[in-house]
C-alpha positions, 0 to 999 in steps of 0.5 A: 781259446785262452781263458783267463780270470782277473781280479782287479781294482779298477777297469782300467787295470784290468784293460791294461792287463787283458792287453798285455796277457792276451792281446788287443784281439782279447774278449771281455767275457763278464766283469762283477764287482766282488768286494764292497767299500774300501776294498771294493774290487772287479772280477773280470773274464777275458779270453782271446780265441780268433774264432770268437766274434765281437759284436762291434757294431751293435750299439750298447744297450741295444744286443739281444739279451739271450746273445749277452746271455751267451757271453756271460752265463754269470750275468749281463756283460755290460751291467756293470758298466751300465750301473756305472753310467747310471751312477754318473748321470745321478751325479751330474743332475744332482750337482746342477741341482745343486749349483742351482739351489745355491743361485737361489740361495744367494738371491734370497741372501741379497734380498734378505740382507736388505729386508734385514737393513730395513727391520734393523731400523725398527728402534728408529723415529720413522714408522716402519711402515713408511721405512718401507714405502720409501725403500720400495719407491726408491728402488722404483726410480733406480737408486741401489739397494745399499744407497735405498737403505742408507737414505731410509736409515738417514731418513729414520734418523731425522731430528723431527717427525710429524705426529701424523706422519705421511709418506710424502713426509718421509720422501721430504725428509730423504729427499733432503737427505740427498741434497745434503750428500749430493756436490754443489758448485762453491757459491763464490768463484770465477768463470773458468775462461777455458772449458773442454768437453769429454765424454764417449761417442753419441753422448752429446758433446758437440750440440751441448757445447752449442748450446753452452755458447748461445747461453754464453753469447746470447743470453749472458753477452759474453765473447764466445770462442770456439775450438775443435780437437775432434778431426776424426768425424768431419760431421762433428766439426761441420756442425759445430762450424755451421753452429759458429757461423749462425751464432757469429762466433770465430771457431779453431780446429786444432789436433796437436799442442802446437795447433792448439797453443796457436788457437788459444793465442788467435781466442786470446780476446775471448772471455770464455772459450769452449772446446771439444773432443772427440769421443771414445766408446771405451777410452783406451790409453792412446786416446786419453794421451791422445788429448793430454798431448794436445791441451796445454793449458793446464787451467782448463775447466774438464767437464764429462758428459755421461749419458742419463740413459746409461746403466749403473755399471756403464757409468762407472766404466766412463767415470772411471776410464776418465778419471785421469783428466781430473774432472771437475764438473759433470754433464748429464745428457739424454734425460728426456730419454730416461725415466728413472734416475737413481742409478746417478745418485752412486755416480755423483757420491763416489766422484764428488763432483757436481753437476752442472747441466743437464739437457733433454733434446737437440735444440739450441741453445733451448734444451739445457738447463743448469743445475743444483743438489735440489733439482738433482733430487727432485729429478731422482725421486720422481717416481716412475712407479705411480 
């Protein structure tokens, strides 16, 4: 049998060198850390003998020990690796520890960097008691905590506090706040004659245009035109079709500038003409100069429908996957579906763009209501909390 001893800085030398000197068939016989801090190194005894038989298959941690005992009269064979696989797992848990603790710190930085934006009001007119009723009912109904805290400073700001303030006064004055920051329509201006309507899939648009052409038709006596551009759902021009005929309206199908340009020329009697499209859960190029191509008339009112149900994040999507059209007016649909409404409040101030409707139902033309910043609000602050 051929013994041999080395002194190593790392296993994995030493492996390399038991190989080369001994063989693959080569014995660890024992491995001892023998030095400490920088110069910390491994003793290691090999030999190779065909006569030495290797425990291969008994799982490590589980020999007898009087067999490692055998191996290794200076100590257990397998304790330095031991006290390694030990010293990895220590390391492992405390780094989830770690990643853990500092999730918690950053929600506790986020929550303390809004209780700081409302103490930061405290030299304000408003009781500090009220900044804080009114931030917590607006965070109830959905508005972002950095919109919650620039309506309360705006609120702390006003000019005029009652003597005995209350919270319905302190949610008067952010209310009227949100009137003031929220697009209203010019209150002079001419009917755009031609309105098309976009928006994603199951957002509404085919029963809101409806319901815009009873209005138009019925309540205001217009001379109502309607054209569909969506041939990718044959429901969705077969209801509008059969809506057309109940209402005595003349209705184009279209799907090219060429069709379209001819639809516009047969409605050229109409006063107001509405057109639908087809949706996109998520608008891709194709599908945006899909519709760019067909519309040719470039004074086409475009009005966006977004659903009131969708989440902060899912309305920017839309907004944004949108925005190449220029939209001049938005739709809020769904809103009987809905209980809170704040998470609009970010979408209308980054798009500056007013609403124009809203709707809460199928029926038509009964379920759709216009309107202002006012109403806007009141729905916003309608707190689903009490």
């Amino acid at each position: 049998m051929q013994v041999k001893r080395y002194e190593v800085a790392s296993m994995s030398e030493a492996m390399t060198k038991i190989k080369n000197d001994l063989g693959p068939d080569a014995v660890i016989l024992s491995a001892r850390k023998i030095g400490s801090g920088r110069k910390e190194a491994f003793e290691v005894m090999a030999a190779r003998d065909e006569n030495i038989q290797v425990p291969h298959k008994t799982p490590i941690g589980k020999a007898d020990a009087s067999e490692v005992r055998d191996l290794n009269p200076h100590e257990d064979v397998f304790a330095f690796f031991r006290a390694e696989l030990k010293e990895i797992r220590e390391s492992i848990k405390n780094l989830h520890e770690q990643n853990s603790l500092n999730s918690e710190l950053a929600e506790m930085k986020e929550t303390m960097n809004s209780f700081f934006d409302i103490l930061g009001m405290r030299k304000g007119k408003a009781p500090q008691d009220l900044n804080r009723k009114v931030y917590l009912h607006l965070l109830g109904n959905g508005f972002s905590q950095s919109s919650s805290c620039r309506i309360v400073e705006a609120m702390n700001q006003a000019a005029s506090w009652p003597a005995q303030s209350s919270e319905a006064d302190a949610l008067k004055l952010a209310e009227k706040h949100i009137i003031g920051s929220l697009p209203a329509l010019p209150e002079t201006g001419a009917e755009t004659r031609i309105k098309m309507f976009i928006g994603p899939t199951g957002v509404g648009k085919t029963t809101t245009l409806a319901k815009l052409a009873a209005r138009y038709s019925i309540m205001k006596k217009m001379n109502v035109g309607l054209i569909t551009t969506d041939n990718y759902r044959i429901a969705a021009a077969e209801q509008l079709e059969t809506y057309a005929k109940i209402m005595g309206l003349r209705m184009e199908k279209a799907s090219t500038r060429e069709t379209f340009e001819k639809a516009l020329r047969v409605l050229a009697d109409k006063d107001i003409i509405l057109v639908d499209t087809p949706g996109r859960a998520r608008p891709d190029d194709g599908y945006l100069n899909k519709i760019e191509e067909t519309i040719s008339d470039q004074r086409i009112e475009k009005n966006l429908l977004i659903n009131a149900t969708g989440s902060e994040d899912h309305l920017d999507n839309i907004v944004t996957g949108y925005s190449r059209f220029r939209i001049d007016h938005l739709i809020v649909t769904k809103i009987d579906e809905s209980r809170r409404f704040g998470r609009l409040y970010d979408v209308l101030s980054s798009t500056k763009k007013p609403v124009t409707y809203l709707t809460c139902g199928q029926n038509v033309p009964q379920d759709i209501e216009e309107v202002t910043p006012a109403r806007m609000a009141d729905l916003m602050l309608r707190c689903a909390a009490h």
